[in-house]
ZAMARGU-4260 file (C-alpha; in steps of 0.2 Angstrom, whole numbers, plus 5000, padded with zeros to 4 digits):
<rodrens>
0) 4972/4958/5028 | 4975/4970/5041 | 4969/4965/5060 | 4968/4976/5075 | 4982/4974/5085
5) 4991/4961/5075 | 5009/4968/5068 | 5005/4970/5047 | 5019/4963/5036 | 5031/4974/5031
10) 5031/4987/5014 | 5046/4997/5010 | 5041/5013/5002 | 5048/5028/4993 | 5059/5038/5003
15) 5057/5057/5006 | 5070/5069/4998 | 5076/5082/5007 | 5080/5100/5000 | 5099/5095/4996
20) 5091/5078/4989 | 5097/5065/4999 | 5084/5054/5009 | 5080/5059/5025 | 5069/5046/5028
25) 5073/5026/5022 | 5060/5016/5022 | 5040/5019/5029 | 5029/5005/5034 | 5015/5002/5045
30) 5017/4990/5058 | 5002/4991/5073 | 4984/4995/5071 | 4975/4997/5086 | 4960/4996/5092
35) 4950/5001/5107 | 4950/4982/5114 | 4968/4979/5109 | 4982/4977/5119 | 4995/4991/5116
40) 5012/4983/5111 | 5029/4986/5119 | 5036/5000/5116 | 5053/4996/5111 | 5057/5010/5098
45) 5057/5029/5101 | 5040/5037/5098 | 5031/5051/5092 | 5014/5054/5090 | 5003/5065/5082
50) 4985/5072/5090 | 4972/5086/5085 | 4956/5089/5081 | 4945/5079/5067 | 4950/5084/5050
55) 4965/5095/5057 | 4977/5085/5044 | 4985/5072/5052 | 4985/5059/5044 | 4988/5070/5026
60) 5003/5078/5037 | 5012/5057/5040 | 5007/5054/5020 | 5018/5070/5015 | 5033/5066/5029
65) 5033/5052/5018 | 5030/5057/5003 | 5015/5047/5001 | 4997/5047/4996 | 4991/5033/5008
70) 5002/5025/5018 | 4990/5036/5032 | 4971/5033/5027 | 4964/5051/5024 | 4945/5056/5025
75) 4936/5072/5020 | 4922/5067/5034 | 4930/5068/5051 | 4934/5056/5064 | 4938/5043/5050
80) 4954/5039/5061 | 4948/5027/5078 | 4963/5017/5080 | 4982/5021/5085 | 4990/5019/5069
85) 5011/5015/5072 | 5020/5018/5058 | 5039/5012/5059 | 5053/5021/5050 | 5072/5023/5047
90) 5077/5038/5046 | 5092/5044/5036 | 5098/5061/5040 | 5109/5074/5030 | 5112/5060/5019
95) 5122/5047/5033 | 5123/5031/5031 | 5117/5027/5048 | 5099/5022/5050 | 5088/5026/5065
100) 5071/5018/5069 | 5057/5026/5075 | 5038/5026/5076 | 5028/5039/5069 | 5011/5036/5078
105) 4995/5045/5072 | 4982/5045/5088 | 4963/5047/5084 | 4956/5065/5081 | 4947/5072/5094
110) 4933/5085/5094 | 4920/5076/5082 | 4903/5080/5087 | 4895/5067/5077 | 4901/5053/5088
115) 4894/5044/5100 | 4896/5046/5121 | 4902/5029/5121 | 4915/5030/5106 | 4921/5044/5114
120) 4922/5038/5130 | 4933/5023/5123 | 4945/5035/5115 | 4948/5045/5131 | 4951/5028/5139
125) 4964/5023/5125 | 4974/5038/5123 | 4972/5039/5143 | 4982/5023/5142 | 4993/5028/5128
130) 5001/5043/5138 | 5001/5031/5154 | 5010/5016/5147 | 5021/5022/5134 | 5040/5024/5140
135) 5048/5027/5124 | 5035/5043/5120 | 5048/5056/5117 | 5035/5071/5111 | 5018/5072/5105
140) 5017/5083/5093 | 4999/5095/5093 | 4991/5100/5077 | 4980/5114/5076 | 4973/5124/5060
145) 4984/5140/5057 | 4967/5149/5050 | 4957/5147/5067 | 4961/5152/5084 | 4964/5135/5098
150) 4947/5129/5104 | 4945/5125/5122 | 4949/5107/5117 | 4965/5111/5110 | 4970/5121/5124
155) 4964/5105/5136 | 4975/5094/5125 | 4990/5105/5126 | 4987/5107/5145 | 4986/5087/5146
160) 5000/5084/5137 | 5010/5097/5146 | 5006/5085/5163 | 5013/5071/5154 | 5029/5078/5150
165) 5024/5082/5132 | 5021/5096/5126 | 5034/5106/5117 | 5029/5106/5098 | 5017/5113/5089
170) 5012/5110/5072 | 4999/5124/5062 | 4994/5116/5047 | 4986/5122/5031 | 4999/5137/5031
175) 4993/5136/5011 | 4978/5142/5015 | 4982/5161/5021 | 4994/5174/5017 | 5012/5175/5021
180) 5008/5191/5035 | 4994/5182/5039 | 5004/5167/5045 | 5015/5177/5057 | 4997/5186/5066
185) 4990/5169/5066 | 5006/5160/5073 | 5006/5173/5087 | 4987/5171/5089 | 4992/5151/5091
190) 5005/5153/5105 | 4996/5166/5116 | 4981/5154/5115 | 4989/5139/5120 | 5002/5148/5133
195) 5016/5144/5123 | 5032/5144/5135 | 5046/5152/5129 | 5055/5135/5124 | 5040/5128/5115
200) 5041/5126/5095 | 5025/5131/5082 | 5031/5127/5064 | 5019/5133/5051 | 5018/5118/5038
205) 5008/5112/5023 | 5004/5096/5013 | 5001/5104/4998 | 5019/5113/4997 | 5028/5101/5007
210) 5033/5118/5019 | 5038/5114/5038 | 5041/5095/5034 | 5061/5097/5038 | 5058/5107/5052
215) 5048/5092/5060 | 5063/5078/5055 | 5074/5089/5062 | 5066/5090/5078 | 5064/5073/5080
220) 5084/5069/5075 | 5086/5080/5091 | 5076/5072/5102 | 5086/5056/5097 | 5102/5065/5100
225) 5106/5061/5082 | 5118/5076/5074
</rodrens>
C-alpha cells in the first residue's frame, strides 16, 4: 500500500521505443508520493517536473513517455492529482549502454475552481517549497492546451517559473485535437501569450499519437549534458 511520503517499492516496467527501436527509456517506477504535510525528500537525482492546468494532460503525457497506461493516475474530473508524484527513471539514449537516472515529477494541476480556499492555499504552499528547496530542479516543464489561448494563470506560472530559473519549455498538448495549419497559428498564438524568449522551446505533442515524445527525451538528455 502506498503511503504519503514513504519511498514505494520498486516495479520495473516496459521501456519506450524510440522511432529507430531502441529503448530510450530503461526502466519507470514510482518512488515518492507526497503530500501536503509531508516532508519533501532529498533531492539527490536530476529533476524534472511537470505543471499545468487541471485536465491539461499531465499525467496522460508521463503514462505515454513511458508507454504506459497507469503508471501516472489519470482522471477525467479535474484536480484528481494533490500530491507531488516522483517518478524515477533510467534513461537509455540512442540505444547506449549507459544508463542515467532521473525524476520525472508530476506537480498538482492548478486552476480547478471546484476546490476549496484552503486546499489551494496548501498547494501554493507546497509547490512554493518545491521550487524553493529543490537543488537538482533542472526545468519545469509547462503544459498548456494547444486549442485554447494561455489563461492568466498560465501566464502567472510561466512568469514564476521564469523567477526561479525555470522556464524555458513548453509543451502544447492535445496536438490531435486540431489541424496540422491550425497547430502552427496556435503555436504562435502560445508563444506570444506567454512572452516566449527567443530561446525558449514549445513542442506541439500528443498522447494519442505518441507526436513530440522524442522531442521531450531529447531535451532532457541535454540538460544532463548526455550526447
Amino acid at each position: 500500500m502506498k503511503k504519503k511520503g514513504i519511498e514505494v517499492p520498486p516495479a520495473v516496467y516496459r521501456p519506450l521505443l524510440g522511432e529507430d527501436g531502441n529503448s530510450q527509456i530503461k526502466d519507470a517506477v514510482l518512488q515518492f508520493v507526497l503530500g501536503v504535510t509531508s516532508a519533501l525528500p532529498e533531492s539527490v537525482l536530476p529533476e524534472f517536473a511537470f505543471a499545468g492546468k487541471s485536465n491539461v494532460g499531465k499525467s496522460s503525457l508521463l503514462n505515454a513517455l513511458v508507454n504506459r497506461k497507469a503508471l501516472a493516475r489519470t482522471s477525467a474530473q479535474p484536480g484528481k492529482t494533490q500530491t507531488i508524484n516522483f517518478y524515477e527513471l533510467l534513461l537509455r539514449i540512442d540505444g547506449g549502454e549507459e544508463r542515467h537516472p532521473v525524476h520525472l515529477v508530476d506537480l498538482p494541476g492548478y486552476g480547478y475552481a471546484k476546490v476549496s480556499k484552503s486546499i489551494t492555499a496548501d498547494w501554493d504552499r507546497m509547490m512554493d517549497d518545491f521550487f524553493k528547496q529543490r537543488k537538482n530542479l533542472r526545468r519545469v516543464v509547462q503544459l498548456v492546451d494547444i486549442r485554447h489561448e494561455p489563461s492568466k494563470l498560465d501566464l502567472q506560472m510561466y512568469e514564476y517559473l521564469r523567477s526561479y530559473g525555470l522556464d524555458g519549455l513548453v509543451c502544447a498538448t492535445k496536438a490531435d485535437k486540431i489541424s496540422g495549419n491550425q497547430k502552427q497559428k496556435n503555436l504562435s498564438v502560445i508563444r506570444k501569450s506567454l512572452n516566449l524568449g527567443k530561446d525558449d522551446k514549445i513542442v506541439a505533442v500528443s498522447t494519442l499519437k505518441k507526436t513530440g515524445h522524442d522531442v521531450l527525451l531529447n531535451y532532457i538528455a541535454d540538460e544532463l549534458g548526455i550526447e
